[in-house]
C-alpha positions as CSV (number, residue, x, y, z in Angstrom):
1,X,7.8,6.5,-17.8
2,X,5.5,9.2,-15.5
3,X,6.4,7.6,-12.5
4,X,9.9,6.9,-13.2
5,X,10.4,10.7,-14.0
6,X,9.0,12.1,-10.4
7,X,10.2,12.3,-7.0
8,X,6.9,12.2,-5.0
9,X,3.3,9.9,-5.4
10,X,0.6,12.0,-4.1
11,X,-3.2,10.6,-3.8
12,X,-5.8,12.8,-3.0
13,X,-8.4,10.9,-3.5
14,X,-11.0,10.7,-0.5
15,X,-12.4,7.0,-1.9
16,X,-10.4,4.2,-3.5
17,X,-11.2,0.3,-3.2
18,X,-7.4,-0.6,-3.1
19,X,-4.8,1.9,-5.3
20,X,-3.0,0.1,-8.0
21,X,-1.9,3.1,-8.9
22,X,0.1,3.5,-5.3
23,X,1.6,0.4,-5.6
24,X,3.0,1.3,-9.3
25,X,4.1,4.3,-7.9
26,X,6.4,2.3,-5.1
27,X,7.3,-0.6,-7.4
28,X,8.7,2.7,-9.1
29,X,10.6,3.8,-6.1
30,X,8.9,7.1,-5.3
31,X,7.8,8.3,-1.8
32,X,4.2,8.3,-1.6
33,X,1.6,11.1,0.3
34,X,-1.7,9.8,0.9
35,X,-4.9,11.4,1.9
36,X,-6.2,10.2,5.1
37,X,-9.5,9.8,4.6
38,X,-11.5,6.7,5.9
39,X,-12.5,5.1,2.9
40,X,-9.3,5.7,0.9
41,X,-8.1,2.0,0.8
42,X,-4.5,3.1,-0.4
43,X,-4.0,4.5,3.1
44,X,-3.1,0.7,4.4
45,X,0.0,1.3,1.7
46,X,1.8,4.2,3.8
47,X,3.5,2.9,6.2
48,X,8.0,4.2,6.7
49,X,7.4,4.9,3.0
50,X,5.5,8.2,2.6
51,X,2.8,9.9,5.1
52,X,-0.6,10.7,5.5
53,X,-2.1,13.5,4.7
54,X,-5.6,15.0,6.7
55,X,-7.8,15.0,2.9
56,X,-9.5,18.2,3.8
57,X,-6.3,20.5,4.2
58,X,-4.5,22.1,1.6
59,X,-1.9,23.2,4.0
60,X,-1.5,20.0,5.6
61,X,-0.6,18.6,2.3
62,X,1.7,21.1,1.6
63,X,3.7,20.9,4.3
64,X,3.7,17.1,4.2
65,X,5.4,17.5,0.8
66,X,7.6,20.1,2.0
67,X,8.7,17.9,5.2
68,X,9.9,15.3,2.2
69,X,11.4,17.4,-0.4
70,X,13.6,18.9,3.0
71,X,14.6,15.9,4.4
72,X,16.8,14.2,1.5
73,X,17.5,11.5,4.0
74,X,14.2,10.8,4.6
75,X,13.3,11.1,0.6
76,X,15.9,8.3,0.0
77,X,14.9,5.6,3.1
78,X,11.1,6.1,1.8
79,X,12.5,5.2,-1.9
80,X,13.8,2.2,-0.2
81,X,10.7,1.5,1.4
82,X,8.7,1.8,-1.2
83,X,10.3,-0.3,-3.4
84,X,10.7,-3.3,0.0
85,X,7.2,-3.0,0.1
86,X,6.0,-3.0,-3.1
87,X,7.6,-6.7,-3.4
88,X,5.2,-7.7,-1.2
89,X,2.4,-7.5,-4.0
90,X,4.4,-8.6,-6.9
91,X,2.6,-11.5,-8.8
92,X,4.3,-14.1,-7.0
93,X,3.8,-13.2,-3.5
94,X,-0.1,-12.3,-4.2
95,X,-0.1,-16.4,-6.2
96,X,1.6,-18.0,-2.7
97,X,-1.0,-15.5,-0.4
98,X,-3.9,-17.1,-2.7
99,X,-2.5,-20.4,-2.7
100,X,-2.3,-20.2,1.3
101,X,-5.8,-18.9,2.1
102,X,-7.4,-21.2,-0.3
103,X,-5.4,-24.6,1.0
104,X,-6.8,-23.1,5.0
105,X,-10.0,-23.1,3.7
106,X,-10.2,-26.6,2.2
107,X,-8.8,-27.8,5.1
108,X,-10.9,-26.3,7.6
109,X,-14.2,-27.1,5.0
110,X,-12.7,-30.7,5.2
111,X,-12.6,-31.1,8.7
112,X,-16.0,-29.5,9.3
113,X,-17.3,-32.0,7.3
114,X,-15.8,-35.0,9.3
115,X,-17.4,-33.6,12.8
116,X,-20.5,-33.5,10.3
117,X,-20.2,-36.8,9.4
118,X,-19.3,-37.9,13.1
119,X,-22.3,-36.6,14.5
């Protein structure tokens, strides 16, 4: 209900493994700001859906937030976005990712161990 009742996703945070909490935030539809800092994993989320944000200026946030709630045409194509690209994590897609990666490896391990056996 939180994320469904705003307009903007903003995530400050200088260090995050991967940031669930982004991707609720697009499945949601909401334009997301994200601090750029290098071990912030949730920058790799931002890409025509929100903007980066230098983590060590206030200002730089500020006007980042003011360049979306300006722009209502921008606000709405980053909705879009958002919610394009959060499909791309949905439970389904991440199974058939899984399902790839793992069927590459067996077949890679497999064929290793036939030049194994060759030799």
């Amino acid at each position: 209900y939180i994320y469904n009742s705003a307009d903007l996703f903003v995530m400050p945070s200088i260090s995050e493994l991967e940031g669930i909490v982004v991707l609720e935030a697009m499945a949601c539809g909401l334009p997301i700001l994200v601090s750029n800092h290098e071990n912030n994993g949730a920058r790799q989320f931002v890409k025509n859906n929100g903007l980066l944000f230098q983590y060590d200026s206030c200002e730089d946030l500020q006007n980042k937030i003011k360049t979306i709630f300006k722009n209502d045409e921008l606000r709405e194509k980053m909705r879009k976005e958002s919610l394009k690209l959060a499909q791309e994590f949905s439970l389904e897609k991440s199974i058939e990712k899984l399902e790839k990666l793992f069927t590459k490896l067996v077949e890679e391990n497999k064929h290793k161990n036939e030049k194994a056996k060759i030799k």
